[in-house]
C-alpha positions as CSV (number, residue, x, y, z in Angstrom):
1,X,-105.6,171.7,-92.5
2,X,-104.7,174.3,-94.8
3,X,-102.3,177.3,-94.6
4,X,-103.5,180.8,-95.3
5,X,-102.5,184.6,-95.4
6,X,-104.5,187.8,-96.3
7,X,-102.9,189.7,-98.6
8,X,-102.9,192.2,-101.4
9,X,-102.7,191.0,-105.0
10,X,-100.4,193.0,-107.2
11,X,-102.4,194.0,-110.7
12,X,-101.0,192.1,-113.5
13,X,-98.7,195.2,-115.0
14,X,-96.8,196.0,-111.6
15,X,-95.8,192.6,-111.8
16,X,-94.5,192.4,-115.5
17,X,-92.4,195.5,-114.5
18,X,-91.2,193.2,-111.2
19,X,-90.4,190.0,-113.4
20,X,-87.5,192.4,-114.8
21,X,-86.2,192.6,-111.9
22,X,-86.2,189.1,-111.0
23,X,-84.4,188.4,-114.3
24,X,-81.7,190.6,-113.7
25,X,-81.2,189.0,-110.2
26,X,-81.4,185.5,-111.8
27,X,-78.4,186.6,-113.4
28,X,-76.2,186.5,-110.9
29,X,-78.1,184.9,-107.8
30,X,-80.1,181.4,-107.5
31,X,-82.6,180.9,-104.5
32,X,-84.5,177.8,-103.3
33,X,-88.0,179.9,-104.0
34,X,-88.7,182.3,-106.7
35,X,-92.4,183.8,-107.1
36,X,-94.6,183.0,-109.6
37,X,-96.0,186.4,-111.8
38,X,-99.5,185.4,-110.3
39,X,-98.3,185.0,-106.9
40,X,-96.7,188.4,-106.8
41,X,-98.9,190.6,-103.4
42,X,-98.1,192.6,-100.8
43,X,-98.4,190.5,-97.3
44,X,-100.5,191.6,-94.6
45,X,-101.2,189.1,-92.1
46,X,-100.2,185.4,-92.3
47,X,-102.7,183.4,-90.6
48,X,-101.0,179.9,-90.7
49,X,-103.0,176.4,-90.2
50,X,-107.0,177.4,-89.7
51,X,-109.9,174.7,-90.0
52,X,-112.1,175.8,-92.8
53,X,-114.7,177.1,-90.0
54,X,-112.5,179.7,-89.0
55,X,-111.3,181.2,-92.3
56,X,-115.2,181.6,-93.1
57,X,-115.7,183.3,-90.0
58,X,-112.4,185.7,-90.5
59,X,-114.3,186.5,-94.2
60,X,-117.3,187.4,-92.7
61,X,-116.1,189.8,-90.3
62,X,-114.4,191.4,-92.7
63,X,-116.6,191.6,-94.7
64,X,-118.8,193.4,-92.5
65,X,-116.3,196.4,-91.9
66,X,-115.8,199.0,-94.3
67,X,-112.5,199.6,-96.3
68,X,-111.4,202.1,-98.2
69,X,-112.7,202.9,-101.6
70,X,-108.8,203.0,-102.8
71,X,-105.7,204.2,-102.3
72,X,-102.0,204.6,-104.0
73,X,-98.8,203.0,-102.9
74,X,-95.4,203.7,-104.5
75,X,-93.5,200.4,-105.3
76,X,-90.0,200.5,-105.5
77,X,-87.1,200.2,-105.4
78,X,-85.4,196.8,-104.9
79,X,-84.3,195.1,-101.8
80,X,-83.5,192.4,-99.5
81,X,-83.6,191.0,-96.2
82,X,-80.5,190.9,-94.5
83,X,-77.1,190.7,-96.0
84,X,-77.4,192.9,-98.8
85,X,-74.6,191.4,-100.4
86,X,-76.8,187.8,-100.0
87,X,-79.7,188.9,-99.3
88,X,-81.9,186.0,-97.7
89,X,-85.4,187.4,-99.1
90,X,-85.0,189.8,-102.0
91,X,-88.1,192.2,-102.7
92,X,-89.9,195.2,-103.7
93,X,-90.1,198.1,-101.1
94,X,-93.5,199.1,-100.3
95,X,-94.4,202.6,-99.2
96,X,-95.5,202.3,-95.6
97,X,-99.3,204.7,-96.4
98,X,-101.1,205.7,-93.7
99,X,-103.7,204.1,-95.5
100,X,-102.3,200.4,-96.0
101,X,-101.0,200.6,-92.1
102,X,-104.6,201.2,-91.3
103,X,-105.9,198.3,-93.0
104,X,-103.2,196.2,-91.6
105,X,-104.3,197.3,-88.4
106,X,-107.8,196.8,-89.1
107,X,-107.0,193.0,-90.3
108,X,-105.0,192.4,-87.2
109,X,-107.8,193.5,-84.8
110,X,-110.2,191.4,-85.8
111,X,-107.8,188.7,-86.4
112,X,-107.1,189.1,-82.6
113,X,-110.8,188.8,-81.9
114,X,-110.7,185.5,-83.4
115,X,-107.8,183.7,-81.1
116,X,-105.1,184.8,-83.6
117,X,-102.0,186.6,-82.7
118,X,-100.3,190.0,-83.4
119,X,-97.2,190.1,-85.1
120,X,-94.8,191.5,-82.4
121,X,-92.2,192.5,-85.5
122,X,-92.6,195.6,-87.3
123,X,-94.6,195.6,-90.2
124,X,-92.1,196.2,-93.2
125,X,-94.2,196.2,-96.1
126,X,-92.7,195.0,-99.5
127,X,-93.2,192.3,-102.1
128,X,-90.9,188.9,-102.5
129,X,-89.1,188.2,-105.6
130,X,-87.5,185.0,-104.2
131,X,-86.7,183.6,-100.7
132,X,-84.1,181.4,-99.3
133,X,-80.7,180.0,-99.4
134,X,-79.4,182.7,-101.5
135,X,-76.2,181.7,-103.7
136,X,-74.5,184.3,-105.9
137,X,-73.5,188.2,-105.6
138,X,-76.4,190.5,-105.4
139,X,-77.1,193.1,-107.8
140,X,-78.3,195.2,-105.3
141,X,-74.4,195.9,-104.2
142,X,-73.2,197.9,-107.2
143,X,-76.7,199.3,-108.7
144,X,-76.1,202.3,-110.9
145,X,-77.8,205.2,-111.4
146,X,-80.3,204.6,-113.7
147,X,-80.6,200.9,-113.3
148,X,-84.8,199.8,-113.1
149,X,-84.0,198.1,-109.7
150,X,-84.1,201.8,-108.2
151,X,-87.1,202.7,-110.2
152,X,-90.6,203.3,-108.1
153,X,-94.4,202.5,-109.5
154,X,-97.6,203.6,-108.5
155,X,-100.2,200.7,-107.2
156,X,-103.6,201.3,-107.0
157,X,-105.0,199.4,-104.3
158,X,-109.0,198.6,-103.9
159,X,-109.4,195.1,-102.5
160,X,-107.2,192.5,-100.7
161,X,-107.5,188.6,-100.6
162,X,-107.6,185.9,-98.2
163,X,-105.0,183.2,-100.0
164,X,-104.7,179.4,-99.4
165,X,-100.9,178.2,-100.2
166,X,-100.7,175.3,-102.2
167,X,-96.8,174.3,-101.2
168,X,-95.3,172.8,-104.2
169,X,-98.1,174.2,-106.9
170,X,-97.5,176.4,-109.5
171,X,-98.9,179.3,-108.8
172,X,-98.6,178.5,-105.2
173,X,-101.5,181.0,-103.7
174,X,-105.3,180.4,-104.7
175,X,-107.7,182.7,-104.0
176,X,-110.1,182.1,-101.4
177,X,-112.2,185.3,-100.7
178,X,-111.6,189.3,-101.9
179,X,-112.7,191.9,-99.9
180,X,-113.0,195.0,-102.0
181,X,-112.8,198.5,-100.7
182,X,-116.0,200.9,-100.8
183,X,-118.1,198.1,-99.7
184,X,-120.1,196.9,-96.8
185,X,-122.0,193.7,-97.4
């Protein structure tokens, strides 16, 4: 069985602007996993292993609710999971909108209606640069005024995604279903 996640996709020039950053962090830290451009989103409920019966069943139900037209987050600035010297996961802050905790709510409730759990940590939305077994000094220590790791960008958000990883590909995350907002089907 496949693994899968719903999440939102980040629009192809938010993630140009967040490849900078993940060169200036390639210049002085290596990890095991660094995202792909086209894999860049915004996490909002990993689902795990699901039979293919079950992820049609989770589209159709959400597909039946209604979503918001769109909204704005602000993106930004740089950060990291743990040790901020070595930090084990090293992202993008994502504001935490009224609106995208909504829909993260949403998701999770009818998740739960279909046998899968809550998260019982905090959602901390943000987007991952690279992950695991960090090696190197992080920029994130001495970041000057100025520097584009402290800058903040506006996403538009209008749809989200049901993804099914692909461990080992390149991009890693296909596309299996979009929900987009304004819509009841």
């Amino acid at each position: 069985m496949s693994h899968y996640f719903i999440g939102i996709k980040v629009h192809s020039e938010l993630s140009e602007k967040l490849m900078n950053w993940q060169s200036i962090l390639r210049e002085t830290m290596n990890y095991k996993d660094w995202t792909a451009k086209e894999d860049l989103h915004i996490t909002l409920k990993f689902l795990g292993s699901c039979s293919d019966d079950r992820i049609e069943r989770y589209i159709q139900l959400l597909k039946n609710e209604s979503w918001p037209y769109e909204f704005s987050l602000t993106v930004g600035p740089a950060g990291g999971f743990g040790d901020q010297k070595r930090p084990r996961v090293f992202h993008a802050q994502v504001q935490r909108a009224s609106s995208l905790l909504g829909m993260k709510e949403k998701v999770d409730g009818i998740g739960e209606e279909l046998g899968f759990q809550k998260e019982k940590r905090k959602f901390h939305p943000h987007i991952t640069l690279a992950k695991k077994q960090p090696e190197g000094g992080s920029p994130l220590i001495e970041v000057s005024e100025g520097s584009i790791l402290l800058e903040t960008y506006e996403m538009v958000v209008n749809e989200f995604s049901i993804f099914r990883i692909h461990p080992g590909s390149h991009p890693k995350y296909e596309t299996v279903a979009t929900i987009k907002g304004g819509q009841k089907i």
